[in-house]
C-alpha angles and dihedrals in degrees: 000000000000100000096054091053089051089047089050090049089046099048091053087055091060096063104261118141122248094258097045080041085056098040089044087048088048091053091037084065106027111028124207112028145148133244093260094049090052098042084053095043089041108046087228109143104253096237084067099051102081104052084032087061092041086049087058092047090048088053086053084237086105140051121189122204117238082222114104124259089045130234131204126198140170117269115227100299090210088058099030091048098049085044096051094050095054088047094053089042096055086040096062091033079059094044086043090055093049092046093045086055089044088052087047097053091041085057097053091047101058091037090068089030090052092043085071108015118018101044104034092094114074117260126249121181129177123195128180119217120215093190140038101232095070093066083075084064089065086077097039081057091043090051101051082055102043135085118147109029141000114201123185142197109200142152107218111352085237090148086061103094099046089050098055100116090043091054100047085054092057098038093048085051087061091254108147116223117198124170139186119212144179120280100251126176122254116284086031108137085234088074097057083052106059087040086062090043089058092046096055087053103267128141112237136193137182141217101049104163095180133102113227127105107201139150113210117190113203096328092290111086128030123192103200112202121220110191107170116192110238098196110014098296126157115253093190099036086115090232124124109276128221137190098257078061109040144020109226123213133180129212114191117194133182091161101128100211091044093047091038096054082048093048089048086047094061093045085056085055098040091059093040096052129084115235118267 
């Protein structure tokens, strides 16, 4: 029937094991019965039966008669069902509650452990960005970080106009935002993008010849861009990019002599360039 194959499936959903699913499913068609009789009706190996048909008593599905032999038949499955969930529900509540102290302690341990060991060495972390919009993230991160100063190395502050909102948050917390781009000829769109930078507040200087991308908060941390062309596009058109266009990468850094020789490489620049 139907009905019998929808109640197996759904037995083994519940958790039981393949031999107390079988010897269920025996007393679900056939009612009373012994060992020998589920084991038979069941297909379960008769050395199993007996701690099959306890682990379901255990479980309050099954009651077993003092009588010998023994029989074994379902409790109400409106009242054993309803049991067994709550059991296994305050089971894995109780489970929940041991693993969340050992965490705890775990924490604690490596807390004192990393103070001296883990995190002695400097960190260095890579991730790789599928969409574009995420590179907008780069400045949410640096901006949890920062509080004095955000400096930038950037081509064509194409990223300016998304980030709007972002800037004049920063900018409203007294965070100081300079930033270094490519020359362009007149008309180009990386013109309207550094007037909008300066609008927003930013300092902005021209004639930067180098190649890095990169976001330094306060000298401490640097977020290096990586946008590669896929079919021939201008990184540095000053135009809005996509992801049929570019493939966008991440470099975190919290090394201080990496970040500090970056952070000394856009003050060189700084100096160097003419104001925007």
């Amino acid at each position: 029937m139907a009905e019998l194959r929808d109640a197996e499936n759904l037995s083994k959903d519940l958790g039981l094991k393949e031999y107390e699913m079988k010897a269920f499913m025996a007393l679900v068609k056939y009612g009373s019965l012994s060992a020998d009789k589920i084991s038979k009706l069941g297909n379960i190996p008769l050395p199993r039966i007996y701690d099959t048909l306890e682990d379901l008593q255990k479980k309050g599905l099954v009651l077993i008669s003092k009588g010998r032999p023994k029989t074994f038949r379902l409790v109400n499955p409106k009242v054993s069902l309803v049991n067994y969930i709550k059991a296994r529900k305050a089971e894995f509540e109780k489970k929940l509650e041991a693993e969340e102290q050992i965490a705890k302690s775990l924490s604690n341990i490596l807390q004192n452990v990393g103070s001296n060991e883990i995190y002695r060495e400097e960190k260095w972390n890579i991730w790789y960005i599928e969409r574009k919009g995420h590179v907008t993230k780069t400045l949410e991160e640096i901006e949890q970080k920062a509080k004095n100063e955000l400096v930038v190395f950037s081509g064509d502050l194409s990223w300016v106009k998304e980030s709007q909102k972002i800037i004049r948050k920063i900018i409203k917390k007294g965070i100081k935002i300079r930033a270094v781009v490519k020359s362009y000829q007149h008309g180009n769109p990386t013109e309207k993008n550094i007037e909008i930078a300066k609008n927003l507040g930013m300092d902005v200087r021209v004639g930067y010849t180098g190649n890095l991308r990169c976001n330094i908060a306060d000298g401490k941390e640097a977020a290096i861009i990586y946008k590669t062309p896929l079919s021939g596009a201008d990184p540095d058109s000053g135009g809005a990019g996509s992801d049929e266009m570019f493939v966008y990468e991440l470099l975190f850094l919290d090394n201080s002599i990496i970040v500090s020789v970056l952070k000394e490489n856009f003050e060189f620049w700084w100096n160097k360039l003419r104001e925007a």
